[in-house]
C-alpha positions as CSV (number, residue, x, y, z in Angstrom):
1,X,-16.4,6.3,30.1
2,X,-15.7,5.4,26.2
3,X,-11.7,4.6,27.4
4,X,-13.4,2.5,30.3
5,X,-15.8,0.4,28.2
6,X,-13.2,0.4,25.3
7,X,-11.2,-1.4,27.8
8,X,-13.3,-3.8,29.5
9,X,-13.8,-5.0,25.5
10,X,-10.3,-5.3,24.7
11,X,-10.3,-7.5,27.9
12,X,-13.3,-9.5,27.1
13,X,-11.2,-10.1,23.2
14,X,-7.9,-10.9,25.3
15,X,-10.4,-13.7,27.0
16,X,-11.8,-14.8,24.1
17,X,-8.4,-15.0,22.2
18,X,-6.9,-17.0,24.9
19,X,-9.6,-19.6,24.8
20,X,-9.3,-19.9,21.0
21,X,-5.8,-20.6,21.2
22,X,-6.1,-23.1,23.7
23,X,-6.1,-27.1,23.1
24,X,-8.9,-27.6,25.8
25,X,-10.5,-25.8,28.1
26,X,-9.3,-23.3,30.8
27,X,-10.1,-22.8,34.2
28,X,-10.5,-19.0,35.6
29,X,-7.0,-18.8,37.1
30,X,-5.7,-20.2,33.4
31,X,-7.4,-18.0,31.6
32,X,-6.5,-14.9,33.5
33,X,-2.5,-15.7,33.6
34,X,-2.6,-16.4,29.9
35,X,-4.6,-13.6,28.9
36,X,-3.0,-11.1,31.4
37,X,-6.4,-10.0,32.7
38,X,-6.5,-9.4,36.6
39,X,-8.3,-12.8,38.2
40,X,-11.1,-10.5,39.5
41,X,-12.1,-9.0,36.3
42,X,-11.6,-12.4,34.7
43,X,-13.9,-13.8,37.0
44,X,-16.4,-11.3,35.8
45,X,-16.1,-11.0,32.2
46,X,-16.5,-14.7,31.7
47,X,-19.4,-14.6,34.1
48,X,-20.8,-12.7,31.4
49,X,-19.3,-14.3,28.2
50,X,-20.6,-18.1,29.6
51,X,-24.8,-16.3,30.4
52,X,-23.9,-15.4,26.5
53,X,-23.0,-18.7,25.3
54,X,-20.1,-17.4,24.0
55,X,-17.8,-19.4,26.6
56,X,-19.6,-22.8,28.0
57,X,-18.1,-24.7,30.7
58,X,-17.5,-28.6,30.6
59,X,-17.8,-31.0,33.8
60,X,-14.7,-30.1,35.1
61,X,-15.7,-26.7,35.1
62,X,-13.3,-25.5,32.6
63,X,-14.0,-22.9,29.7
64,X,-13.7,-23.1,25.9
65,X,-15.2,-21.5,23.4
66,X,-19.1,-21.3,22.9
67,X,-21.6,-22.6,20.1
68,X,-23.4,-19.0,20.2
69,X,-19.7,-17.7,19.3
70,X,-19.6,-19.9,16.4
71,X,-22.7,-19.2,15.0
72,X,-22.1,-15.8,14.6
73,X,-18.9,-16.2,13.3
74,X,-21.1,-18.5,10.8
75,X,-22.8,-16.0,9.5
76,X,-19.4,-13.9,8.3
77,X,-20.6,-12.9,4.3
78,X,-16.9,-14.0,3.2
79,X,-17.2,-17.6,4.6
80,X,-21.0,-18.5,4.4
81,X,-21.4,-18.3,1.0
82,X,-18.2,-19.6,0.2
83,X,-19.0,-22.7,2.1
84,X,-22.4,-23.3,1.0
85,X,-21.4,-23.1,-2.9
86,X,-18.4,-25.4,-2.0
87,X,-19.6,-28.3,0.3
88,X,-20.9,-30.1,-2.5
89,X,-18.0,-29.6,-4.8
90,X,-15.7,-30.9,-1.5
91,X,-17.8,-33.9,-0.7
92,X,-17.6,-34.9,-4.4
93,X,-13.5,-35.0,-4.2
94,X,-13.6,-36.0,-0.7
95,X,-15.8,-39.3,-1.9
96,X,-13.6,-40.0,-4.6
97,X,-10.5,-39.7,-3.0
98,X,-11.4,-40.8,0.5
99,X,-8.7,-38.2,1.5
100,X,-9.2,-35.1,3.6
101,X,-10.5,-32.5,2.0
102,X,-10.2,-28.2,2.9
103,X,-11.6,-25.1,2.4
104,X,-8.9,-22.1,3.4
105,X,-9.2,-17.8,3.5
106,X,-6.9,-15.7,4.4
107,X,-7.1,-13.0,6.9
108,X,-3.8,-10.9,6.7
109,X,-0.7,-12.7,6.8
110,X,-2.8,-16.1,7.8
111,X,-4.6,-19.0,6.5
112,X,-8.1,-19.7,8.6
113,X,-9.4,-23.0,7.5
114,X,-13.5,-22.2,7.2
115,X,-14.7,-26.2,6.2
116,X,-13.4,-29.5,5.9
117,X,-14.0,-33.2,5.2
118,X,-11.9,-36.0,7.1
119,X,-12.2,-39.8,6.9
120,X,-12.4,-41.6,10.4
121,X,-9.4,-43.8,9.2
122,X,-7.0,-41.0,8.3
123,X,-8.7,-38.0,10.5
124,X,-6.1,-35.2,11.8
125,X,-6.8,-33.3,14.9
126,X,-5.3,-30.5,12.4
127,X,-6.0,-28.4,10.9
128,X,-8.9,-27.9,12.8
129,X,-12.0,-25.6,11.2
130,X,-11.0,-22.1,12.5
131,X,-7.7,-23.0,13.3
132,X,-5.2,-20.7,11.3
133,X,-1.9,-21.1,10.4
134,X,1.6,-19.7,8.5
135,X,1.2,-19.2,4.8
136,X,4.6,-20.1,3.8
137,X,4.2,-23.6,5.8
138,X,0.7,-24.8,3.8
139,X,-0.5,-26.0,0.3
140,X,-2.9,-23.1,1.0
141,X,-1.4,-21.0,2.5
142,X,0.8,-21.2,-0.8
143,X,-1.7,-21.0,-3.1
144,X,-2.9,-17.4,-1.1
145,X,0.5,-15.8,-0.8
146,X,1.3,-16.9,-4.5
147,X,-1.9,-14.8,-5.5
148,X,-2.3,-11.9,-2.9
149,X,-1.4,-8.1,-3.3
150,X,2.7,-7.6,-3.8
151,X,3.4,-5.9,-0.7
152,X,1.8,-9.2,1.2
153,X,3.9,-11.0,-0.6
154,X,6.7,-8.8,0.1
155,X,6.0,-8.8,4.3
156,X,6.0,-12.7,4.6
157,X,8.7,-13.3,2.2
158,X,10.9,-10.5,4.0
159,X,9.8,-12.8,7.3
160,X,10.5,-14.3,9.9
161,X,10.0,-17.5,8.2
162,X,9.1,-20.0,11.1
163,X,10.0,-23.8,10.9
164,X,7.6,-26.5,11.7
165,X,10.0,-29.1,10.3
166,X,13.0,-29.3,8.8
167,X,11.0,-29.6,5.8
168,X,9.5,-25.9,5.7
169,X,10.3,-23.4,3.3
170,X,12.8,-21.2,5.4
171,X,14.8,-19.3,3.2
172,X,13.6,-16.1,0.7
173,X,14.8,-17.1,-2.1
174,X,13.4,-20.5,-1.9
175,X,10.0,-19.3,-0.9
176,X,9.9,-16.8,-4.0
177,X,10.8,-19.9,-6.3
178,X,8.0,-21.7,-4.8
179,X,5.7,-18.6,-5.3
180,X,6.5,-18.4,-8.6
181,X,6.2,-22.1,-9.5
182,X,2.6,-21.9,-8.0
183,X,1.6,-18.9,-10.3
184,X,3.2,-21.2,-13.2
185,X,1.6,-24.4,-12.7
186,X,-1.5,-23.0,-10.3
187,X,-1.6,-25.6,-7.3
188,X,1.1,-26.0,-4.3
189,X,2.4,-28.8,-2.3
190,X,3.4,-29.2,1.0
191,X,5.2,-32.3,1.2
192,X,5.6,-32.4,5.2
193,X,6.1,-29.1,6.0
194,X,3.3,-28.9,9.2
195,X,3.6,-32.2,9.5
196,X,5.7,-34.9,9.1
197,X,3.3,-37.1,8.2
198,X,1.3,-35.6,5.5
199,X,1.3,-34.1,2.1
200,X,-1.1,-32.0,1.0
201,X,-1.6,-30.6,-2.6
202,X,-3.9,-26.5,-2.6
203,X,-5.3,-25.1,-5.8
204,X,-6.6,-21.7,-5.5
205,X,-10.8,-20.9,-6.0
206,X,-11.5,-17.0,-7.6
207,X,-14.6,-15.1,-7.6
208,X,-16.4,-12.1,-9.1
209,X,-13.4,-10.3,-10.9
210,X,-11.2,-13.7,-11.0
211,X,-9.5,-12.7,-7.5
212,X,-8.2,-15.2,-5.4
213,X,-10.8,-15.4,-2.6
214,X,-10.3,-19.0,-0.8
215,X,-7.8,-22.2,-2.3
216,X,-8.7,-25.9,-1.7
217,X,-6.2,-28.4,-0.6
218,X,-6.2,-32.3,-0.4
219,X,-4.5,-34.1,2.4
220,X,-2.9,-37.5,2.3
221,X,-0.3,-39.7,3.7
222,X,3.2,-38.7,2.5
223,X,3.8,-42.9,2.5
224,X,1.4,-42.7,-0.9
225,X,2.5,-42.2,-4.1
226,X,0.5,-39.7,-6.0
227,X,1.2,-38.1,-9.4
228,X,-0.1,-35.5,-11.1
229,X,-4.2,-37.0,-10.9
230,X,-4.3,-35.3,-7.7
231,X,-3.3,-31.7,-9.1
232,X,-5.4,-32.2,-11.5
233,X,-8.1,-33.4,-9.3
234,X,-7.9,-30.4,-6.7
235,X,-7.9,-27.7,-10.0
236,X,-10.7,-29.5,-11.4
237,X,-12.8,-29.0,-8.4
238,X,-11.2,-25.6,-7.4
239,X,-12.5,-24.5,-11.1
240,X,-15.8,-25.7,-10.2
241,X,-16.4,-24.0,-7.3
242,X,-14.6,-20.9,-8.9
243,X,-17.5,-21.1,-11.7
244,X,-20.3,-21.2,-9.2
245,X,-18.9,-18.2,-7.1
246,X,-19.4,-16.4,-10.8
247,X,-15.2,-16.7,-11.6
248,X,-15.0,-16.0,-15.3
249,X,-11.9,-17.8,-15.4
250,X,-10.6,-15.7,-18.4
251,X,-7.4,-17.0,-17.3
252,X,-6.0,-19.5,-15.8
253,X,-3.1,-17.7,-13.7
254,X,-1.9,-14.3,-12.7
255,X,0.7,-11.8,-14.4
256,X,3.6,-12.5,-11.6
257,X,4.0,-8.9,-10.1
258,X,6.5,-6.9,-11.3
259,X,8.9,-6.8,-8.1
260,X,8.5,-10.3,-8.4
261,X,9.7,-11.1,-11.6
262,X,12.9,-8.8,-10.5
263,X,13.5,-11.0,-7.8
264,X,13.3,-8.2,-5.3
């Protein structure tokens, strides 16, 4: 009975994965060939999932994922207080700048984007609030590899290191060059490495203990010359929201790991 109800769960995740990967919504037969789950047992697990809220249906009777869903995933410790210290800090930079403006964690080997501020004029579908993403392709993600444990470190850089564009940081030793200029200088920038079209600059935010617990990144054009303000600008309100989360910013970077500094 636990192997039977263990399963059904794993095939109600499978459903719910499939949605969240999805650019719009799914119909049943969609859903179950993606996911791999047998049409019937689709049919009744989203039955289920949609009385929830956790999957709602639009008018053409396709499925996506549920505001119930998200507002349990709202109420995740690591993200809710993160974001409710930060929003101000953000809307500050995003009003000066009038650039996009986002708030990253990781979770494993990826970046999940938690918050974000977007003008109408320069909005990106991406990246989307819950959408994650490569570390080795992102200001943030940057800005979390460059400060998370060694043997993290150690699985991406060992990769595969997936190209978005021929822009992305492909090789080892390039990425551990990167890596090490972030711990040097403390922000990263992704000059059109997602996306050919934008630039985005990441510093990273610490908490209780000064560990690296989210980074900050500001999106803009690539066609825009920028200097170092907007470095500046991102650490400035990085620091900020560091302070708030009760950072003692003792210092201002990491010791590069050992098997880093050997080039391993």
């Amino acid at each position: 009975m636990a192997n039977e109800r263990r399963s059904v769960l794993q095939r109600a995740l499978r459903i719910l994965d499939t949605c969240r990967g999805a650019e719009g919504g799914l119909c049943l037969s969609e859903l179950s060939r993606r996911s791999g789950v047998p049409l019937t047992t689709t049919h009744r697990i989203v039955a289920e999932l949609h009385e929830w809220g956790a999957l709602e249906r639009d008018g053409s009777g396709d499925y996506r994922i549920g505001l119930w869903l998200w507002e349990v995933a709202a109420l995740a410790p690591r993200s809710m207080g993160l974001q409710r210290i930060a929003l101000p800090f953000m809307q500050d930079l995003f009003e000066t700048t009038h650039r996009g403006v986002h708030l990253a964690v990781r979770e494993k080997d990826q970046v999940v984007f938690v918050e974000r501020f977007v003008s109408p004029e320069t909005a990106s579908e991406r990246p989307r609030v819950g959408g994650r993403y490569a570390m080795h392709a992102t200001a943030v993600g940057l800005v979390l590899l460059a400060y998370a444990p060694p043997e993290l470190q150690e699985e991406v850089i060992g990769g595969p290191l997936v190209s978005y564009t021929s822009r992305t940081y492909s090789s080892e030793r390039e990425l551990r060059q990167v890596l090490a200029e972030v711990r040097r200088s403390g922000y990263a920038v992704s000059d059109r490495q997602i996306s050919t079209v934008y630039t985005s600059v990441a510093a990273p935010i610490f908490g209780p203990g000064d560990t690296a617990v989210a980074a900050l990144s500001l999106i803009v054009p690539h066609t825009e010359s920028h200097g170092p303000s907007l470095p500046h600008l991102v650490q400035a309100t990085a620091r900020g929201i560091s302070r708030a989360l009760g950072a003692t910013l003792r210092r201002s970077r990491p010791e590069m790991p050992s098997d880093m500094r050997k080039g391993r």
